[in-house]
PAZAPA-4460 file (N, C-alpha, C; in steps of 0.05 Angstrom, whole numbers, plus 32768, in hexadecimal, padded with zeros to 4 digits):
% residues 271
    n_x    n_y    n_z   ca_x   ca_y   ca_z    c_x    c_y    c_z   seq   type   mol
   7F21   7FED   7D58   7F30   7FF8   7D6E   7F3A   7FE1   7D80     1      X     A
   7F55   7FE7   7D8B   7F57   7FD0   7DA1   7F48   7FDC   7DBA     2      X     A
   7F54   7FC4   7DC9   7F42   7FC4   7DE6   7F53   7FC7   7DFB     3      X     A
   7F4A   7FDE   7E05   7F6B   7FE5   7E13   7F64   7FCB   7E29     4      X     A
   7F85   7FCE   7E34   7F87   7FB4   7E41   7F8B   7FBE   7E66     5      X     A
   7F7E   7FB0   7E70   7F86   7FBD   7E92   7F9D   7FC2   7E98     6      X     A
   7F98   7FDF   7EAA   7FB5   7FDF   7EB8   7FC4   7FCF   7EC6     7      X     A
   7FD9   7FD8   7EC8   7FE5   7FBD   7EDA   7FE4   7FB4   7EEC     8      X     A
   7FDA   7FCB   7EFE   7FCF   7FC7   7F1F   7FB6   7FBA   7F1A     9      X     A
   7F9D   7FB3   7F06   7F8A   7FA9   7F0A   7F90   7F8F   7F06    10      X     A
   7F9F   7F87   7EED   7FA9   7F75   7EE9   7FAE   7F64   7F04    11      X     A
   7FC9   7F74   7F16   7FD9   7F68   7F2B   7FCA   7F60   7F38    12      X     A
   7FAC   7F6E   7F45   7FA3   7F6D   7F58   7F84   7F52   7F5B    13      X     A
   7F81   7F4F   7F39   7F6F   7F41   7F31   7F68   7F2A   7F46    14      X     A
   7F4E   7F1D   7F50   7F47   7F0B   7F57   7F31   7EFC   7F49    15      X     A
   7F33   7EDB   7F4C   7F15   7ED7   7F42   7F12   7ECA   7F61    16      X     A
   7EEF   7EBF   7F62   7EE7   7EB6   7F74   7EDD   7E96   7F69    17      X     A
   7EF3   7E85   7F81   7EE7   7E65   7F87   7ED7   7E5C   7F95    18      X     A
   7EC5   7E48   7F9B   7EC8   7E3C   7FA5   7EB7   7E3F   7FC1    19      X     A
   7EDB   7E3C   7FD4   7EE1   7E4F   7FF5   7EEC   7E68   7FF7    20      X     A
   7EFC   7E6D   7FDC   7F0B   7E7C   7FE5   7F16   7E8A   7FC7    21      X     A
   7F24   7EA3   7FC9   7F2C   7EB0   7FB2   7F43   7EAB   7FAC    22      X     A
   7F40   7EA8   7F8B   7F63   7EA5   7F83   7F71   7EC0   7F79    23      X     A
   7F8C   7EC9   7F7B   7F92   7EDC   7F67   7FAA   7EC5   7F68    24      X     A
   7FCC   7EE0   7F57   7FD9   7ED3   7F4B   7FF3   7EE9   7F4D    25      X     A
   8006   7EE4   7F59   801A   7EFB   7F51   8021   7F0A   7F3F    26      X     A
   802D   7F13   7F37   8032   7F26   7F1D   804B   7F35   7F1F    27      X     A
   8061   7F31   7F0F   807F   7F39   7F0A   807E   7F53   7F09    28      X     A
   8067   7F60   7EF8   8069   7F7D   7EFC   806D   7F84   7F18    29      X     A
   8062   7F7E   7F2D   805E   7F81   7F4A   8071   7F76   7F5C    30      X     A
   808F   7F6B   7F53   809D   7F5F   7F5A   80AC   7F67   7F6C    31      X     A
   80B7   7F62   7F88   80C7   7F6F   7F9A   80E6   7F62   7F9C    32      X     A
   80F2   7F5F   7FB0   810C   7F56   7FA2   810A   7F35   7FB0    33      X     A
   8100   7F34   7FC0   80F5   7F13   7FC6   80DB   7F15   7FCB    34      X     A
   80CA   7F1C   7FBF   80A8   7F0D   7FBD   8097   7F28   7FB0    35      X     A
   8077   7F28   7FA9   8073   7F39   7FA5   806F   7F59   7FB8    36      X     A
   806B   7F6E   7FAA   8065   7F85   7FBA   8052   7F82   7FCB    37      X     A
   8059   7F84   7FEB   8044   7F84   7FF8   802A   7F96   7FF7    38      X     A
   8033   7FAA   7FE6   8011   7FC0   7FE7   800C   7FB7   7FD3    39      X     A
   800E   7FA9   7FBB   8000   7F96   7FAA   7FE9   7F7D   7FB4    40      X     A
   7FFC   7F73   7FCA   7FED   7F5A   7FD2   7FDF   7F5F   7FE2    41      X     A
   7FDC   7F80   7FFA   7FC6   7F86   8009   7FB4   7F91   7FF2    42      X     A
   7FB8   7F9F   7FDE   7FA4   7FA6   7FC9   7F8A   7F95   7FC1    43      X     A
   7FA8   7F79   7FBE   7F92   7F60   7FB2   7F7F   7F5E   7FC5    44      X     A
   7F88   7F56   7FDB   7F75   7F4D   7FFC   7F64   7F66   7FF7    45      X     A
   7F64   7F77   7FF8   7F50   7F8E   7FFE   7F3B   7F8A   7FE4    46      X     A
   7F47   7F82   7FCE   7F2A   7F88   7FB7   7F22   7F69   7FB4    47      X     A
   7F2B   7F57   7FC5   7F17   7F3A   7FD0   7F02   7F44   7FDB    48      X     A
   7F0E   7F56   7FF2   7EFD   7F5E   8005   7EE1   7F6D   7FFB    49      X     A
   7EEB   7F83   7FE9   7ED6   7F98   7FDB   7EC3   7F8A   7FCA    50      X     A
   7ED3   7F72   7FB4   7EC1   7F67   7FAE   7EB0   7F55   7FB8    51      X     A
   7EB0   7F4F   7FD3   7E9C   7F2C   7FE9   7E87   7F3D   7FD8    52      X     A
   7E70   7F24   7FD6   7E5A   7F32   7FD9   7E4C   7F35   7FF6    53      X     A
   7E5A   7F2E   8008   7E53   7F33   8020   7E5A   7F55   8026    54      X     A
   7E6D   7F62   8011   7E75   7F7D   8029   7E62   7F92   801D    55      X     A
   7E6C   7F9C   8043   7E51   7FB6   8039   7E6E   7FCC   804F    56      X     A
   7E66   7FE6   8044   7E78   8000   8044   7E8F   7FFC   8035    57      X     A
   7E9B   800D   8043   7EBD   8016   8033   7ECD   800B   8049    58      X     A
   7EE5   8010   8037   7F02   7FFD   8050   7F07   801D   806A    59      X     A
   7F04   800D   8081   7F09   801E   8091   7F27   8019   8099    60      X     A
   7F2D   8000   809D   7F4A   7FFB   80A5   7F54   7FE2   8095    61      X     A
   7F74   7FE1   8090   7F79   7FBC   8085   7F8E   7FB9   809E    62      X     A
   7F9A   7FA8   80A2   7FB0   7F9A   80AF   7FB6   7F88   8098    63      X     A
   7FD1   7F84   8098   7FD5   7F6B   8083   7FE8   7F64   808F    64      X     A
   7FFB   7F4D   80A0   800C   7F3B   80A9   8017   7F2C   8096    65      X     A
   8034   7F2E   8084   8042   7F26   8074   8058   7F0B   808C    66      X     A
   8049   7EF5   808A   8052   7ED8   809D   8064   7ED7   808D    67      X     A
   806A   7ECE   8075   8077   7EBD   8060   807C   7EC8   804E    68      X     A
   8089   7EBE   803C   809A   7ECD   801D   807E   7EBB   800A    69      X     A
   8076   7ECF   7FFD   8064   7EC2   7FE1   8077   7EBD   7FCD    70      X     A
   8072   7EA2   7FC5   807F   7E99   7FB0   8070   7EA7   7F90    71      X     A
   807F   7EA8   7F77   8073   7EB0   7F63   805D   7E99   7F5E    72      X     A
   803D   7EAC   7F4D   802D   7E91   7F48   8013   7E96   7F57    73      X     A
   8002   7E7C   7F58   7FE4   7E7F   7F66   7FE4   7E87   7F7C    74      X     A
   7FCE   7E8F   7F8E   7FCF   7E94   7FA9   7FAB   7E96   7FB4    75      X     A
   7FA5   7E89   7FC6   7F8F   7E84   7FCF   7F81   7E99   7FE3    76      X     A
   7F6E   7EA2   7FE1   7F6D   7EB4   7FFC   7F4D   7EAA   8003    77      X     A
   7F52   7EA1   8018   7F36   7E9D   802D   7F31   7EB9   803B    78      X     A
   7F10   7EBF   802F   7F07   7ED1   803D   7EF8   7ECA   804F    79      X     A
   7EF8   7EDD   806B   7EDD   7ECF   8077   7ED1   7EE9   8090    80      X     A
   7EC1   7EF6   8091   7EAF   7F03   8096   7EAD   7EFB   80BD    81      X     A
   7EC0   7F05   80CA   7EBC   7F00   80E7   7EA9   7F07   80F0    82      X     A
   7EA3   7F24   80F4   7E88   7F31   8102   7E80   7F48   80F8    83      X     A
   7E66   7F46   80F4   7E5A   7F64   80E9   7E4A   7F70   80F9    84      X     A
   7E3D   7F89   80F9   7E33   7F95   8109   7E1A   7FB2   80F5    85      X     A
   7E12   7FB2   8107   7E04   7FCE   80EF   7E15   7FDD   80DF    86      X     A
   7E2E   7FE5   80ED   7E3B   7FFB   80D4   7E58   7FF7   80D1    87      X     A
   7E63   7FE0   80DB   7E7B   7FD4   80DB   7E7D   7FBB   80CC    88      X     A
   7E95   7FAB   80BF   7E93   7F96   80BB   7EB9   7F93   80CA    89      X     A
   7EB5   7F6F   80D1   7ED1   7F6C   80D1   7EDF   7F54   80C6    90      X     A
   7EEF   7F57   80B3   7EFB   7F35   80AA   7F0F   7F36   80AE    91      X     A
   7F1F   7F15   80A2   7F28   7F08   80A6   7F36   7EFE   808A    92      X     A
   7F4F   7F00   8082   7F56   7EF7   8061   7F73   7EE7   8066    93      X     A
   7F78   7ED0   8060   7F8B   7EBF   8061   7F90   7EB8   8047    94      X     A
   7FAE   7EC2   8042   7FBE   7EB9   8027   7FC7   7EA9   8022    95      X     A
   7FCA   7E8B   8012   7FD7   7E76   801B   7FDB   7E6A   7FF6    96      X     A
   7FF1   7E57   7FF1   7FF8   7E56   7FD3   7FF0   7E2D   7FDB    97      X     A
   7FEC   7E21   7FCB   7FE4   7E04   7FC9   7FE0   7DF8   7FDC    98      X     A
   7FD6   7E04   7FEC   7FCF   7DF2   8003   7FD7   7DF2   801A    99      X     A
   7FEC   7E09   8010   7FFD   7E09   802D   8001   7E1B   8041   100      X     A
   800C   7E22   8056   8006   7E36   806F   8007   7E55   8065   101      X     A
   7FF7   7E62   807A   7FED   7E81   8073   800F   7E89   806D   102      X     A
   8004   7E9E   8055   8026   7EAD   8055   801A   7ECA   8056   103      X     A
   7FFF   7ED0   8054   7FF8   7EE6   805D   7FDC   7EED   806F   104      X     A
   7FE0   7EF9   8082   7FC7   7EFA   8092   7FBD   7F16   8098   105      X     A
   7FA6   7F18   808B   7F9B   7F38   8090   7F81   7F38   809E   106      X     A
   7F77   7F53   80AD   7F5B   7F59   80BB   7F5D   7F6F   80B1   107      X     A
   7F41   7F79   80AE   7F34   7F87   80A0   7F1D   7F99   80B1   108      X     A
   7F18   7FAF   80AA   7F03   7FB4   80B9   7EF5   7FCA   80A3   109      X     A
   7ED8   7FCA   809B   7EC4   7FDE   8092   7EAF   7FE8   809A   110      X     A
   7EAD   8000   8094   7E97   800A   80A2   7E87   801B   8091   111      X     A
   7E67   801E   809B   7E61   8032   8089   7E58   804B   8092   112      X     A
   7E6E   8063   8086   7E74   807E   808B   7E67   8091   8093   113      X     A
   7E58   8097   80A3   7E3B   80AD   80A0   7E47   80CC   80A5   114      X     A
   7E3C   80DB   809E   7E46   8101   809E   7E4B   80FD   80C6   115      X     A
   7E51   8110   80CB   7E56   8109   80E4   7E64   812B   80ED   116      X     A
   7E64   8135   8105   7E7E   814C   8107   7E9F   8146   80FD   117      X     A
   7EA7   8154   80FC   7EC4   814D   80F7   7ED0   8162   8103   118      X     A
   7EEF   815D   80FC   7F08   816C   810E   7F1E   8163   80FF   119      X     A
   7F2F   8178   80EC   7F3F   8164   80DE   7F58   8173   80E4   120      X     A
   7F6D   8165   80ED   7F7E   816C   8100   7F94   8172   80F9   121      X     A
   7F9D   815D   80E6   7FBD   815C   80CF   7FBA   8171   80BB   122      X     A
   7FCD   8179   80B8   7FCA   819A   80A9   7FE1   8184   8086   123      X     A
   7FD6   818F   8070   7FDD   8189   8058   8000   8195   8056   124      X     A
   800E   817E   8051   8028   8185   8055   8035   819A   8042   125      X     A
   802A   8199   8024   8027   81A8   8014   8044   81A7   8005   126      X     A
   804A   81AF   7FEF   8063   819E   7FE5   8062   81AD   7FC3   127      X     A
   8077   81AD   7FB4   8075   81BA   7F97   8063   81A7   7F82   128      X     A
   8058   81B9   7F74   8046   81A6   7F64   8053   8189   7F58   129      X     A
   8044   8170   7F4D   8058   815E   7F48   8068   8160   7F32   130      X     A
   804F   8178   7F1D   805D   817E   7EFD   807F   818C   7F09   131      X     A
   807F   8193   7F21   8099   81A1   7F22   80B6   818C   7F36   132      X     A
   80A5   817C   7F36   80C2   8165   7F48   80CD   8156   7F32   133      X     A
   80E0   814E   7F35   80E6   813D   7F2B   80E8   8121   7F25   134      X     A
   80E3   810A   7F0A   80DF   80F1   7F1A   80F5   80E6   7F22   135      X     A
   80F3   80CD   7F31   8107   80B9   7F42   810F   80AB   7F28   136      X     A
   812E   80A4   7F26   8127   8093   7F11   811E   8072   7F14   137      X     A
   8125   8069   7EFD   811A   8048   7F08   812D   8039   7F1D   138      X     A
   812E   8028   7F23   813C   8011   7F37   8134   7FFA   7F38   139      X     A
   813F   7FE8   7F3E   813E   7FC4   7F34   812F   7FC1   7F3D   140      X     A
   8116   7FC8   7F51   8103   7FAF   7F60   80EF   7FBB   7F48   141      X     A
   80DA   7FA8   7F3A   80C4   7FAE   7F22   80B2   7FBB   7F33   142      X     A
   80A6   7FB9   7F4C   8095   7FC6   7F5A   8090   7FE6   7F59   143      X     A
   80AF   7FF3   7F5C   80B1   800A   7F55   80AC   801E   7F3E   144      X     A
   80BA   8008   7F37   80B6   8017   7F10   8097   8013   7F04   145      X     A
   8085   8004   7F1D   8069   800E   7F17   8059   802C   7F1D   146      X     A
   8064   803A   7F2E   8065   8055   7F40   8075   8066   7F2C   147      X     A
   8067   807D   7F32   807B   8090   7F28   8087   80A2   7F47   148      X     A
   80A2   80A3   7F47   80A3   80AF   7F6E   80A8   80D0   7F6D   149      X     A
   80AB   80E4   7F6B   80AA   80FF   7F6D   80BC   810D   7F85   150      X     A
   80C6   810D   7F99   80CF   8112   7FA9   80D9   812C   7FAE   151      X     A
   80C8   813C   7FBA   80C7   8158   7FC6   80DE   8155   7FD7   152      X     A
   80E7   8143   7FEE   80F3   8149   800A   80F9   812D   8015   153      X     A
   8111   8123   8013   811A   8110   8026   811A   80FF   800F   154      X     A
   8130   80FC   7FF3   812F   80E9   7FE0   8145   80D5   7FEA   155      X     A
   813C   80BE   7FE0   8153   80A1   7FEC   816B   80AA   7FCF   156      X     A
   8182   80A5   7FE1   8198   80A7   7FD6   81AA   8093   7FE8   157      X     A
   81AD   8087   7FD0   81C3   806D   7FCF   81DF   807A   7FCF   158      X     A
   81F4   806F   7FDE   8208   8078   7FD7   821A   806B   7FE8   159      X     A
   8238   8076   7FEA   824B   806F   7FFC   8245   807A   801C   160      X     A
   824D   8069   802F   8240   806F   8048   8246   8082   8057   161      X     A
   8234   809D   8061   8241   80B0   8071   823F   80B3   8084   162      X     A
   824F   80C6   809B   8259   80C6   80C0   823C   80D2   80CD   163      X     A
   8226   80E3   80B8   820F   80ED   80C3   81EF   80DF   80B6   164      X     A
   81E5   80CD   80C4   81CC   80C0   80B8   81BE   80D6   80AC   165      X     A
   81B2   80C8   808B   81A1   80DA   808A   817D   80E0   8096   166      X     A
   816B   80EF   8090   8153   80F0   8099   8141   80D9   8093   167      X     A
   812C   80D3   80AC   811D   80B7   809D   8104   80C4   8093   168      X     A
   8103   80DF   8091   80E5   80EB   8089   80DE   80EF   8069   169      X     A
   80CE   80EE   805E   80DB   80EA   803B   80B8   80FF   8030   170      X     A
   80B5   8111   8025   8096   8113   801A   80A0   8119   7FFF   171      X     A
   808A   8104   7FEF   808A   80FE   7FCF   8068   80FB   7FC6   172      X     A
   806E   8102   7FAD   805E   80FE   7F9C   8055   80DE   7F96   173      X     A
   804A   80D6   7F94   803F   80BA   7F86   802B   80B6   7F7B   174      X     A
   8034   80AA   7F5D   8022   80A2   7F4F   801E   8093   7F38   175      X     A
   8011   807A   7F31   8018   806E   7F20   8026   8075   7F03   176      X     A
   803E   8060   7EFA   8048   8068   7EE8   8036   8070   7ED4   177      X     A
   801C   8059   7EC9   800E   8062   7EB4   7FFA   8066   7ECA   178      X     A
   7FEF   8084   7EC0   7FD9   8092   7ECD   7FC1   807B   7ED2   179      X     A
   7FAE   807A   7EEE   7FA2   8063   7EF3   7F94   8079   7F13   180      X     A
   7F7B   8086   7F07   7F6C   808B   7F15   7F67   807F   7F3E   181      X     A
   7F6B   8094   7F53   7F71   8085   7F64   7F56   807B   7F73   182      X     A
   7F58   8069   7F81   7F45   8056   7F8F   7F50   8042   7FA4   183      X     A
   7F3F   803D   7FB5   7F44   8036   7FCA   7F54   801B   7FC8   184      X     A
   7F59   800D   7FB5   7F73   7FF7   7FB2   7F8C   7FFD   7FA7   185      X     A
   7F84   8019   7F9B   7F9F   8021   7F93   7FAE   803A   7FAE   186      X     A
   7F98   803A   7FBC   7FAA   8054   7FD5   7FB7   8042   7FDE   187      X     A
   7FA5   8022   7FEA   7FB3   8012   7FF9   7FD2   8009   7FF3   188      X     A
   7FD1   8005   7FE0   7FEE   7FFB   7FD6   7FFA   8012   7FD6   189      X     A
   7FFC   802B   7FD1   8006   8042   7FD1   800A   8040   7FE9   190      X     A
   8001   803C   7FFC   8003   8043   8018   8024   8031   8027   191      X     A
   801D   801E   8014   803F   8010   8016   8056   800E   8002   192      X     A
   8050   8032   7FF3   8063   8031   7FDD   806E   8046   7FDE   193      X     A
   8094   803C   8000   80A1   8053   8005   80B9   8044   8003   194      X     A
   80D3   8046   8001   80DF   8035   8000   80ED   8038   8023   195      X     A
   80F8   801B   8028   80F4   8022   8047   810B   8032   804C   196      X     A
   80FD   803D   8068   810A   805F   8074   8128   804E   807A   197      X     A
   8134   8035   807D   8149   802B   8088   815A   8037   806E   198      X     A
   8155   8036   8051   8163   8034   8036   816C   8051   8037   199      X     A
   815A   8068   8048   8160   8089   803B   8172   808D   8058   200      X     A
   816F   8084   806F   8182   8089   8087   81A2   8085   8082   201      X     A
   81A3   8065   8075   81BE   8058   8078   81D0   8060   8061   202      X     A
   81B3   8067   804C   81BA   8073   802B   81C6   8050   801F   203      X     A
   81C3   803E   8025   81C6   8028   8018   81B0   800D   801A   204      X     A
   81AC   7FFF   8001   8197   7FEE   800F   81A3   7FD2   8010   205      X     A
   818E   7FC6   801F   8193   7FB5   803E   8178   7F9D   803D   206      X     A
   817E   7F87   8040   8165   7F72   8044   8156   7F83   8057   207      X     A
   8137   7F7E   804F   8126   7F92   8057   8105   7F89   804C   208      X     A
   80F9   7F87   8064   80D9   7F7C   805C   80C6   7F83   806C   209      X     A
   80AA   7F8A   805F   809B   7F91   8072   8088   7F7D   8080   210      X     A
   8084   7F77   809C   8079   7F65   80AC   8058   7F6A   80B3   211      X     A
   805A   7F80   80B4   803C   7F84   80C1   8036   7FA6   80B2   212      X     A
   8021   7FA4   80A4   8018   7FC2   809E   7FF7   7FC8   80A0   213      X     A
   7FEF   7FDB   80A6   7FD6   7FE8   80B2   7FD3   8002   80A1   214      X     A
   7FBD   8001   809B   7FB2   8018   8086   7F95   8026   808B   215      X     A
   7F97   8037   8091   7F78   8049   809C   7F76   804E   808F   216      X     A
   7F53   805E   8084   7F4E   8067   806B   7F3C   8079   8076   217      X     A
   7F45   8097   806C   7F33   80AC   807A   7F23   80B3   8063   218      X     A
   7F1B   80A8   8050   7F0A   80AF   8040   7EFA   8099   8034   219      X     A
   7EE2   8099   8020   7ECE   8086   8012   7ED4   8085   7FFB   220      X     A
   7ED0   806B   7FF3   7ECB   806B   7FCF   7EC5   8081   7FC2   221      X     A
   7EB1   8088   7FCB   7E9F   80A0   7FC2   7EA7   80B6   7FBE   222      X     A
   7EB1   80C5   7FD6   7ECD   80D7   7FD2   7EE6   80D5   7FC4   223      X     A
   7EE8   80BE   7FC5   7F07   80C1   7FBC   7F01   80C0   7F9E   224      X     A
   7EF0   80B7   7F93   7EE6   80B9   7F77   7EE4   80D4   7F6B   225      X     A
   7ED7   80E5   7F82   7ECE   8100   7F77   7EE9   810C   7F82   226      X     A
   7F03   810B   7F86   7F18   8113   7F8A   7F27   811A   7F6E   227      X     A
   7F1E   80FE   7F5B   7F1D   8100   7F42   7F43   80FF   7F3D   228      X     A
   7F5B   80F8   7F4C   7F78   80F8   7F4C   7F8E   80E1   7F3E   229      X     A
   7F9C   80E3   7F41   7FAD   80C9   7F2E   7FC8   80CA   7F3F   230      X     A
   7FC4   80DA   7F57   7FE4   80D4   7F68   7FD9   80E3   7F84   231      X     A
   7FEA   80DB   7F9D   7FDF   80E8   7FAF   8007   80F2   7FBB   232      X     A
   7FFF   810F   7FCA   801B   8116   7FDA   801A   8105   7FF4   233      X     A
   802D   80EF   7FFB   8034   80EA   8015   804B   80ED   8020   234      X     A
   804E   80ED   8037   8065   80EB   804A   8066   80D3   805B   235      X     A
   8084   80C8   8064   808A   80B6   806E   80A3   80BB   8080   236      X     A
   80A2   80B0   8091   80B8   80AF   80AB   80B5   80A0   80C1   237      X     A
   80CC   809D   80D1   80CA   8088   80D8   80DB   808C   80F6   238      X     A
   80CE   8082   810D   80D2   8082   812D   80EB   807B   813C   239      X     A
   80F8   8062   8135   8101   8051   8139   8112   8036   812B   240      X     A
   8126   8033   8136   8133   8015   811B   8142   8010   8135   241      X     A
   8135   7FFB   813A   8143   7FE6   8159   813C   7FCA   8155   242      X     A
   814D   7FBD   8156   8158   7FA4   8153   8146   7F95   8145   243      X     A
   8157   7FA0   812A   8146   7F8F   810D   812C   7F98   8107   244      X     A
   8120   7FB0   810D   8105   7FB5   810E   8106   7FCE   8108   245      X     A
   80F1   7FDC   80FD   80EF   7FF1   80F9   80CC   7FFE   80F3   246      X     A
   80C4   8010   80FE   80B5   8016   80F2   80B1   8035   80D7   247      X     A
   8098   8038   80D3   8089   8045   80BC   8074   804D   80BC   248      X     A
   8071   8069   80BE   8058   807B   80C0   804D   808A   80B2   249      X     A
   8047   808F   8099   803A   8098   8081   801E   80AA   8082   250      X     A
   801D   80BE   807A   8004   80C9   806B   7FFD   80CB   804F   251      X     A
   7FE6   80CF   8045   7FE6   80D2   8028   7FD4   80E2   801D   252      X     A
   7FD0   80FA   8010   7FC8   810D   800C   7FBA   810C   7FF1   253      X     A
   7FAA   8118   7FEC   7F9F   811F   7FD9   7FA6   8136   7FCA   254      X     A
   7FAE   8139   7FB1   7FBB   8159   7FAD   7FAB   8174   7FB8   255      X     A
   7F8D   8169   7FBD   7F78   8181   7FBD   7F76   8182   7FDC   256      X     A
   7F8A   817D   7FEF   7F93   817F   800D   7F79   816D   8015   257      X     A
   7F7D   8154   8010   7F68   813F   8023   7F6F   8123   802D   258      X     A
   7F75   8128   804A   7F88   8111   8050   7F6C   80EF   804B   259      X     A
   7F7C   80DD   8041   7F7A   80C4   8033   7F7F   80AF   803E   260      X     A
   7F8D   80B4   804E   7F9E   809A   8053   7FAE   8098   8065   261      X     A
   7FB8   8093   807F   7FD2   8084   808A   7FCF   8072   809C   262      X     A
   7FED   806E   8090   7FF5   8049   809B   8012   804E   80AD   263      X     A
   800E   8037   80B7   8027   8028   80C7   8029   8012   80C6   264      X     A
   8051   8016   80C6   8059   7FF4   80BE   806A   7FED   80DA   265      X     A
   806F   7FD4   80D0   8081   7FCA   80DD   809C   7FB7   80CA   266      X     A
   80B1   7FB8   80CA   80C2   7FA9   80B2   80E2   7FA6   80C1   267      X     A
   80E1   7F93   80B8   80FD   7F80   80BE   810B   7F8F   80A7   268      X     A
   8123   7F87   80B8   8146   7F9E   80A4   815A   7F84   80B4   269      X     A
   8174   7F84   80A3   817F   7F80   80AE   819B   7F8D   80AB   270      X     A
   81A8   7F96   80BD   81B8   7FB1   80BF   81D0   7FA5   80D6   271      X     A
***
């Protein structure tokens, strides 16, 4: 028999450990139109993180600060463990290629989860099954054509430019092209896999990058395992687009109505 070979996202996201500090390595599959996918490269940072043997809980929050364009090729990431506490941890992960200045800077925060009261407030947006959407087809950036996109409501459409903007609110299906069980490195990058709300407004795309993104995680390993899923329903929209800036506000669902996940960005356009 062969041996099947990892998916691509484990592949992409692969690290070994040096030294001071962890190496990974870009990957063309994961390619954006100037550098790699940024929810690839918070992925990577996050399963540095999962794997320290210093960490203890699950990811409660990431930040990741995209300073610089990553060139294709090696990339170094210093981990380092700021302050811990009984049921919190908080770090510190700096991305940097031969030696040279951070091109990515992330904080991190974990905690570990205990049963507690709850109150759960966001009601499940709810949407046609995904067997019944239709897919997106492919498009030039390789990043995409790793996703499969589904789009219930608010699909990007490219076209000639019209007198009425369209909506920046979009809820889709997502989920890897080849089926790949979900987990907490694969929500993360999911969590930055919308194309930006500037491309479905103007209906044309436009230099466009994301600067700063933040990712909560309302659930555990543990859960999200016994969720047992291979795509989650999210929605995305967006506040604001003032001078070269824009932001991005996301949820991400579980098909069995269990919110997962949301983030906010921040991303340069230029328009």
């Amino acid at each position: 028999m062969h041996a099947k070979l990892p998916h691509p996202f484990d592949d992409t996201t692969r690290i070994t450990a040096g030294d001071s500090s962890w190496q990974g390595h870009t990957s063309d599959d994961y390619w954006a139109f100037v550098g790699p996918f940024g929810g690839a490269t918070a992925a990577t940072i996050l399963r540095a993180l999962i794997d320290h043997p210093q960490c203890a809980g699950d990811p409660l929050a990431l930040t990741v600060n995209y300073c610089a364009p990553i060139a294709k090729g090696p990339f170094d990431l210093d981990v380092r463990l700021v302050k811990a506490n009984r049921s919190s941890q908080h770090w510190s992960v700096e991305l940097s290629q031969g030696g040279g200045e951070v091109a990515t800077l992330a904080t991190a925060v974990f905690a570990e989860r205990r049963p507690s009261w709850e109150h759960r407030v966001a009601q499940y947006p709810g949407a046609k099954p995904f067997e019944e959407t239709l897919p997106f087809p492919k498009i030039q950036a390789a990043w995409a054509n790793q996703y499969e996109f589904r789009f219930v409501e608010g699909e990007m459409r490219i076209g000639p430019p019209q007198a009425e903007l369209a909506s920046t609110y979009s809820k889709i299906w997502i989920s890897d092209r080849e089926p790949r069980k979900l987990d907490m490195l694969s929500l993360m990058s999911m969590s930055d896999a919308f194309f930006g709300r500037i491309f479905h407004v103007r209906r044309e795309l436009v230099p466009f990058g994301t600067v700063s993104l933040t990712t909560y995680f309302h659930t555990d390993a543990e859960e999200l395992a016994a969720e047992d899923i291979t795509r989650v329903l999210a929605t995305a929209d967006s506040k604001i687009m003032h001078k070269s800036y824009a932001d991005q506000n996301a949820e991400l669902w579980s098909p069995n109505g269990r919110l997962l996940a949301t983030s906010t960005q921040i991303a340069y356009f230029k328009a």
